[in-house]
C-alpha positions as a Markdown table, in Angstrom:
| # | Residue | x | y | z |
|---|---|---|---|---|
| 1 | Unk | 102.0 | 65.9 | -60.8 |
| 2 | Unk | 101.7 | 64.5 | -57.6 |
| 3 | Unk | 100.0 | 65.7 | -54.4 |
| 4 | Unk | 102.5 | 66.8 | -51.7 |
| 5 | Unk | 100.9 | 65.4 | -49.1 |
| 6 | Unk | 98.8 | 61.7 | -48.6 |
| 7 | Unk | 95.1 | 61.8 | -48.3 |
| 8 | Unk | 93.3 | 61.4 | -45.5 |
| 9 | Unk | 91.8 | 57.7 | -44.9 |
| 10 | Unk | 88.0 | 57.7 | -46.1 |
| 11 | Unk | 87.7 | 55.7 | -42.9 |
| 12 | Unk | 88.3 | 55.2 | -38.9 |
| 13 | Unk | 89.1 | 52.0 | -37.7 |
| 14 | Unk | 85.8 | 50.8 | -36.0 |
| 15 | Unk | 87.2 | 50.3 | -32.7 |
| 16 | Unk | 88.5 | 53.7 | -33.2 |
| 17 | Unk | 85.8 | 55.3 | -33.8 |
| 18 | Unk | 83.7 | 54.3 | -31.1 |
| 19 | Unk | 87.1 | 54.7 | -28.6 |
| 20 | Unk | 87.5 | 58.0 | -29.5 |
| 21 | Unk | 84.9 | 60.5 | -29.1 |
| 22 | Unk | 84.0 | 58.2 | -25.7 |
| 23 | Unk | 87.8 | 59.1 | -24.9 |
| 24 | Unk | 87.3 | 62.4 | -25.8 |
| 25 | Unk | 83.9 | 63.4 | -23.9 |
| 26 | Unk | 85.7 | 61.7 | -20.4 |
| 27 | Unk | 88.9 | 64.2 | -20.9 |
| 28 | Unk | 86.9 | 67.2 | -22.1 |
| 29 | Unk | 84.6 | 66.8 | -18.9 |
| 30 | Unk | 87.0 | 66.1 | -16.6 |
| 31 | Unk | 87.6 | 69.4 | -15.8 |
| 32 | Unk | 84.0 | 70.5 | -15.8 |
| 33 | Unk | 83.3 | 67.8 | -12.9 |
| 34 | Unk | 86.9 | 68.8 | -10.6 |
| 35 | Unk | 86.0 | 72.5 | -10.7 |
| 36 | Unk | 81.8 | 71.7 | -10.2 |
| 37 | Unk | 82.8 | 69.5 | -7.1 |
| 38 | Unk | 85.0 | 72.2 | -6.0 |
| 39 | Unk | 82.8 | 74.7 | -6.3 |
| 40 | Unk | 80.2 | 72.2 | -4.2 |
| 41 | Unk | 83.0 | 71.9 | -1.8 |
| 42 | Unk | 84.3 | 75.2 | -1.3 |
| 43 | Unk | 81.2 | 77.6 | -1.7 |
| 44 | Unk | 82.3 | 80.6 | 0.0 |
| 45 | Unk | 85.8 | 80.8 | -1.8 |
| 46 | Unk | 83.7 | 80.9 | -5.1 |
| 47 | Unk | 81.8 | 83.5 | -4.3 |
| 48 | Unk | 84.6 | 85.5 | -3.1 |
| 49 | Unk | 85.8 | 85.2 | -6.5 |
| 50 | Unk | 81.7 | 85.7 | -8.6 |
| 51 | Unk | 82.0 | 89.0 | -6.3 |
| 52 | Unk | 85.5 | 89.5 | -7.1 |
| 53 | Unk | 84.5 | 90.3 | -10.8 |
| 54 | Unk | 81.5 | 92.5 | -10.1 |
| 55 | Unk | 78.9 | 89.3 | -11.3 |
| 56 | Unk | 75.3 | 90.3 | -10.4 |
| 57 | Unk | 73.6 | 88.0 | -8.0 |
| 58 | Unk | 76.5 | 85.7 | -6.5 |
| 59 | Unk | 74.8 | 83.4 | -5.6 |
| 60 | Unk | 72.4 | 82.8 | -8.4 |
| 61 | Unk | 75.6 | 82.8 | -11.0 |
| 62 | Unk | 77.3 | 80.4 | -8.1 |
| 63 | Unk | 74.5 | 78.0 | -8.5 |
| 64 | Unk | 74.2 | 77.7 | -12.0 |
| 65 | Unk | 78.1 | 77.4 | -12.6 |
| 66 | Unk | 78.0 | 74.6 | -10.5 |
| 67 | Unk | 75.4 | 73.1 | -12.1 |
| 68 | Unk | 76.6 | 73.7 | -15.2 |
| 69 | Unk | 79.8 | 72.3 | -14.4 |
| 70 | Unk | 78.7 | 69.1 | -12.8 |
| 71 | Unk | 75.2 | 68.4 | -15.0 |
| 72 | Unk | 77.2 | 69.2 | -18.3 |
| 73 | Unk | 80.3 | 67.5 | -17.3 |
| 74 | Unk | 77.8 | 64.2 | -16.1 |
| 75 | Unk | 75.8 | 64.5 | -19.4 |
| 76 | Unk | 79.0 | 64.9 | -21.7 |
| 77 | Unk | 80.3 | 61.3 | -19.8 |
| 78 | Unk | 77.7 | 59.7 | -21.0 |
| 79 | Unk | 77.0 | 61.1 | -24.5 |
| 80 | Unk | 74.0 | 62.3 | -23.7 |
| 81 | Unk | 72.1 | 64.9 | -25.7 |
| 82 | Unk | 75.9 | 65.9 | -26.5 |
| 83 | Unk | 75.1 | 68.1 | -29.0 |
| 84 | Unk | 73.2 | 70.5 | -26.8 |
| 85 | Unk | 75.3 | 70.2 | -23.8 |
| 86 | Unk | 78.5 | 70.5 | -25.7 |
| 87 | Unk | 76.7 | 73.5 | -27.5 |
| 88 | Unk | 75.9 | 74.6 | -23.6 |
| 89 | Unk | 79.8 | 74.1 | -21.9 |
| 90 | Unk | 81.4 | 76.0 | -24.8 |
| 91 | Unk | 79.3 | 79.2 | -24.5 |
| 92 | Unk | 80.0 | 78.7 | -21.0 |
| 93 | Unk | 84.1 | 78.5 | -20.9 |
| 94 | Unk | 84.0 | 81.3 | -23.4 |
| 95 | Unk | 82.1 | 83.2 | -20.6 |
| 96 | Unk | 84.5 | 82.3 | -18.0 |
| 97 | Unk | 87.2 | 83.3 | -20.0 |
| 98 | Unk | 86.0 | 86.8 | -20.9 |
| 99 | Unk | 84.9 | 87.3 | -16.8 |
| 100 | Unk | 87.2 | 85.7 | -15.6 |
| 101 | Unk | 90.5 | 85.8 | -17.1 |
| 102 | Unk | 91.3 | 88.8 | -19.3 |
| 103 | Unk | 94.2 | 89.8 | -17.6 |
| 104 | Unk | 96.7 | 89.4 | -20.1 |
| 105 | Unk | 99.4 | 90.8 | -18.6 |
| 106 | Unk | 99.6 | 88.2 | -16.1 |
| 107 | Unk | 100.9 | 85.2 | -18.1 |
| 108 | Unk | 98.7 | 82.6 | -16.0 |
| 109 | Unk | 95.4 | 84.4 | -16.6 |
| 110 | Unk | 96.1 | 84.7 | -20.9 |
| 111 | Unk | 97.2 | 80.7 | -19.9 |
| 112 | Unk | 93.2 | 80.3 | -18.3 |
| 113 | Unk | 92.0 | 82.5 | -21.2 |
| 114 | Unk | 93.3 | 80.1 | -24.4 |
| 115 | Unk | 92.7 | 76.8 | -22.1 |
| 116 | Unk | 89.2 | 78.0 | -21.9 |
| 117 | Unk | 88.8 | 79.1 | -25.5 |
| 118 | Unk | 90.6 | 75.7 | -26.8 |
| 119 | Unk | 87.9 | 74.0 | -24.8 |
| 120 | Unk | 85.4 | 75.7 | -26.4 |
| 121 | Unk | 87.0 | 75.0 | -29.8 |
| 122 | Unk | 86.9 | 71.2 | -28.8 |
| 123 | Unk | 83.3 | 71.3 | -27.9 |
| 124 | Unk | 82.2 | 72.9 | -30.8 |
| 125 | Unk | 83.8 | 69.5 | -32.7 |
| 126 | Unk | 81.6 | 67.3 | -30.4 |
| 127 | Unk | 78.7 | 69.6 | -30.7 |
| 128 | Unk | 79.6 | 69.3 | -35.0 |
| 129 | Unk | 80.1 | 65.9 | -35.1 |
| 130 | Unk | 77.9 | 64.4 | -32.1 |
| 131 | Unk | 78.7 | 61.6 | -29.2 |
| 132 | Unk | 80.6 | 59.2 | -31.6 |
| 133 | Unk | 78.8 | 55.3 | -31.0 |
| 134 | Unk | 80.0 | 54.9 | -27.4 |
| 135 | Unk | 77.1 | 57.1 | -26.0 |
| 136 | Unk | 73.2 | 57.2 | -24.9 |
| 137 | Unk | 72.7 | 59.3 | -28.0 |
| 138 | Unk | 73.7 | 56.4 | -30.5 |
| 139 | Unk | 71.9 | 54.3 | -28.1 |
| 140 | Unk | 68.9 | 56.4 | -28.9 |
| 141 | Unk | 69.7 | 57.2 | -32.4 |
| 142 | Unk | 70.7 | 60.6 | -32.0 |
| 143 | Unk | 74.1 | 60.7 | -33.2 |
């Protein structure tokens, strides 16, 4: 009897997989870096919104979002320590999403909510399966 469906290759295409995951780590931090910079660039609209949702110590939470956002976004770019810092920027869009957009009844915010969850689903493969060869990880055999 044969199986329905074809296997998967046993192998990526070696441009592919070094293209990839490089690919991958840009688009994933993309939006780390846009919202860190505007965070940097619009401080007191931020902390409107950290107060908004009853965070403790604005500006503490303010600071380390934005360095989260702009350190883990940088570090992801480059592929380094990926595991850790993709381990990191998960656990911190699944906190954003439970803070920050639980209200379900406003399409938008359940919108926010799976964007941030999906992200954290993606960072958990990079945090799985590392940097890929394009990064200072392979570089420094940590892949």
């Amino acid at each position: 009897m044969a199986a329905p469906f074809a296997p998967a290759p046993s192998s990526t295409h070696p441009a592919a997989a070094g293209l990839l995951p490089a690919a991958g780590r840009v688009m994933m931090s993309a939006i780390f870096l846009l919202s860190g910079v505007g965070k940097l660039a619009a401080p007191a609209a931020t902390l409107a919104m950290i107060k908004a949702a009853g965070l403790p110590l604005p500006e503490v939470s303010y600071a380390a979002a934005a360095f989260v956002e702009v350190a883990g976004g940088l570090l992801l770019v480059v592929g380094y320590r990926t595991r850790i810092v993709a381990l990191v920027l998960a656990a911190f869009s699944l906190a954003t999403a439970v803070t920050f957009h639980t209200a379900f009844a406003d399409q938008n915010q359940m919108i926010h909510f799976l964007k941030n969850v999906a992200m954290a689903g993606g960072l958990l493969q990079v945090a799985a399966f590392g940097a890929g060869s394009l990064s200072l990880d392979a570089r420094r055999g940590r892949i």
